[in-house]
N, C-alpha and C positions, 0 to 999 in steps of 0.2 A: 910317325905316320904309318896304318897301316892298311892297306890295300884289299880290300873286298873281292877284288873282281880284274882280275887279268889274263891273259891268253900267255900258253907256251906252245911253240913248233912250228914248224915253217911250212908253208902248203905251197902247192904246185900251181904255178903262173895258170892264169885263165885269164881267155879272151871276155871280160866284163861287157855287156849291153852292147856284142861286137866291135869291138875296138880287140887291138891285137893284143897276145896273152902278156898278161905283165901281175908283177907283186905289188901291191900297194901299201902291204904294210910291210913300211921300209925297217921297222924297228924289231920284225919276230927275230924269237933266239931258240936255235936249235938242240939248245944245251943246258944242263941245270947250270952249270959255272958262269956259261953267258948271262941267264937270269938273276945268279947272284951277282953276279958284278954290276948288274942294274939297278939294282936292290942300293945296294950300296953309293951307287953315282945318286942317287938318290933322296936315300938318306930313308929308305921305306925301310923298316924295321919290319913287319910281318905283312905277308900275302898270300892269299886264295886261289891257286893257280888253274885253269880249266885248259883242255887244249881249244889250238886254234880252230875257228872257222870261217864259214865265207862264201867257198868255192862250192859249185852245186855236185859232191862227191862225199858224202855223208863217211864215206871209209875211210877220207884220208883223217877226217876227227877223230872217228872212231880209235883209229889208229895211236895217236896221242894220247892215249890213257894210259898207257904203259909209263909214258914221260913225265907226267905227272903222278903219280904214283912213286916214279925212281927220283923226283924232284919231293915228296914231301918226308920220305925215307933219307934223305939224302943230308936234308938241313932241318930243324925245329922251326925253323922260321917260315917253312913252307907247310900249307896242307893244300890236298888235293880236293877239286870239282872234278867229278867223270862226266864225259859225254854221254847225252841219251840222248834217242831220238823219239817223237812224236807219231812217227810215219808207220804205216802198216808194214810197208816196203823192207821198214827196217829194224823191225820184230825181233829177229836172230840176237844181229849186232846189240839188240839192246838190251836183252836177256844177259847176254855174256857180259857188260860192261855195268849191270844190275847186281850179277855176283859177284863184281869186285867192291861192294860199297862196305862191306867189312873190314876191307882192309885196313890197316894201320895210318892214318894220316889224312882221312877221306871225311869231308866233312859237308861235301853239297853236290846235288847233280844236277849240270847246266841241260837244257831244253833251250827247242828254241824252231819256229813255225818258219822262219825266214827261207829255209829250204824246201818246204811244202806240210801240206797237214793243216789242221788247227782245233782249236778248243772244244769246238761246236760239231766237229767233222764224229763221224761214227766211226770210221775207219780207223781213228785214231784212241779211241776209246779204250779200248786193250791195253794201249802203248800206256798212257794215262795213269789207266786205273793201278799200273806195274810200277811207275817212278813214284807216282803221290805213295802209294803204300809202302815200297822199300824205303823211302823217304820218311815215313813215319814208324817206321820198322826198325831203322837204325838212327833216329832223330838227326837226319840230315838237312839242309837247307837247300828247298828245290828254287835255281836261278832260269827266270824267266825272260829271253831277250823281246824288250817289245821297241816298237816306231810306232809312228802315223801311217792308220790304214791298215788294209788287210787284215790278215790272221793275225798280226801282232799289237793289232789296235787294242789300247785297255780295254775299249766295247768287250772286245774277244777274250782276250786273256784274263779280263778280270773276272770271268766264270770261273776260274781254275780257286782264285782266291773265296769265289762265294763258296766253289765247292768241296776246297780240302782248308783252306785256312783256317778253321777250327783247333785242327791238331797237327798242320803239317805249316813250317816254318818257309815260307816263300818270298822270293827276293826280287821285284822286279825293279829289272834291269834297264838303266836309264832315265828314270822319272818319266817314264809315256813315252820317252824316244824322241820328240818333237812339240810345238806349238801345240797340239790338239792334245795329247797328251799328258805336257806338262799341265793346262789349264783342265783337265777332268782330273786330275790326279788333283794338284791343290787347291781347286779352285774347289775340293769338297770331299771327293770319293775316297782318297788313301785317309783323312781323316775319320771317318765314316766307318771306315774296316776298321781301323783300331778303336775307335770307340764300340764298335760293336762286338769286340776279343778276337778277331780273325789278326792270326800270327802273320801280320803281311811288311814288308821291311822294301826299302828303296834304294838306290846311288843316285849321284849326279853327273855322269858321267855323261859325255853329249847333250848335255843341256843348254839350252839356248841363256844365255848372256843376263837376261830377267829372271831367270826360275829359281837359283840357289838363294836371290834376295828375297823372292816372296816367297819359297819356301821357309825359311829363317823366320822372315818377318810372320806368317801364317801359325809358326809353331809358335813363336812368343806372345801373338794375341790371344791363343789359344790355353793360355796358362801353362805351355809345355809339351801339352798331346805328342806323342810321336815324334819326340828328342830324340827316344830308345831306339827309334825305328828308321835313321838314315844312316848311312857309311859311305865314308871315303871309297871312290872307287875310280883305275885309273882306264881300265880298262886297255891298258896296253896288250899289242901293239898297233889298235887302230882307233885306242884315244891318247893322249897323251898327259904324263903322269906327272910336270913342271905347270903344264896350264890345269888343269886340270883341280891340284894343286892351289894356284894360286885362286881361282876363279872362288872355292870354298870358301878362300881362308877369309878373302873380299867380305864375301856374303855372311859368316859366321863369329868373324871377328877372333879374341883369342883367350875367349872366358872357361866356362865349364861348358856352354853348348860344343863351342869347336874341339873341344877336350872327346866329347861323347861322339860328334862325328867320325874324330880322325883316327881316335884309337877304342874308348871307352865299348863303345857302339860293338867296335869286332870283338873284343876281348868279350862280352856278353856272349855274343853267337858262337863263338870257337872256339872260345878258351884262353888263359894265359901263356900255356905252354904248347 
């Protein structure tokens, strides 16, 4: 099994939609050895690490790049997602975390509108035009978190894919995020991008209980379309990487397509080593 798409570090209790501050994701680890040892309880042989987010404090992400970084230098099993940001606001910080995508172990920059900004916004255009390009500058794979609604509705983010997925490698995150999402996504559009050559790839991560089956089921009546284009993702530590797990394995059974999802899939985009 190998993992797409996970969070490392631990962020600072916040009061969420007022209620009083607290952690929710009971599972973050502060440390490369904690994340291997999860690895392990597991049984996940390679993973995509980005740091955590969440909290409406875009520095303390920013921050976590250093730790993944020292998490993909640390072990072969690991490579690293940098944080970027979308937001005008946060220009500097994204500059600085854009010159680290050379690094050694650095294979995707995670975005993500949930903290403000979005696709269509002008203000963020700058920010954009700087990820999609060092993105296809260093052929990395830019991971996109989307939901239902707002800035992170596929309506929105899926301009990012009209507009770089040509030559930039984009991974959105969740299958739509939700019911609205997962139904634009298979019910036509993610099939659509790839048949039209837009380099655009998915997980299943929070997906609603229906979607990993008719995704499956969509790709095989399809004669295959976009086999190449899902992966395993557990999304820890505010999905989790047992259900998460099993829910695929339901829906994909245990032929050559689950082969392609759980490991095949990454080993394309990453590499084997």
């Amino acid at each position: 099994m190998h993992d797409a798409h996970r969070h490392l570090g631990v962020l600072p209790a916040h009061p969420f939609y007022g209620g009083p501050p607290v952690n929710p994701d009971t599972t973050a680890r502060a440390t490369v050895a904690q994340l291997l040892a999860d690895l392990d309880a597991e049984g996940t042989e390679r993973a995509v690490v980005m740091p955590n987010y969440g909290v409406p404090d875009p520095a303390a992400s920013f921050a976590l790049n250093e730790l993944v970084l020292e998490a993909a230098a640390a072990d072969d099993r690991l490579r690293a997602g940098l944080w970027v940001s979308p937001r005008a606001q946060d220009a500097e910080r994204t500059a600085g975390a854009l010159a680290l995508a050379g690094e050694p172990g650095v294979v995707a920059l995670k975005t993500s509108f949930l903290l403000g900004g979005g696709a269509d916004d002008p203000a963020c255009a700058p920010q954009l035009d700087a990820i999609f390009s060092t993105a296809r500058r260093h052929g990395l794979v830019v991971h996109v978190h989307t939901s239902p609604g707002a800035a992170s509705d596929v309506d929105r983010v899926g301009a990012l894919v009209d507009r770089w997925g040509d030559d930039v490698r984009i991974h959105l995150v969740h299958l739509g995020g939700g019911m609205s999402g997962h139904i634009k996504l298979i019910g036509g559009r993610f099939f659509d991008w790839v048949e039209a050559g837009k380099q655009v790839f998915t997980d299943t991560s929070w997906a609603i209980g229906f979607a990993p089956r008719w995704l499956v089921a969509e790709i095989e009546r399809r004669g295959g379309l976009a086999a190449d284009r899902v992966l395993f993702a557990s999304d820890e530590p505010w999905g989790d990487a047992a259900g998460e797990a099993f829910r695929l394995r339901a829906a994909a059974g245990d032929g050559d397509l689950a082969e392609r999802l759980f490991s095949g899939n990454f080993t394309q985009l990453y590499g084997s080593t």
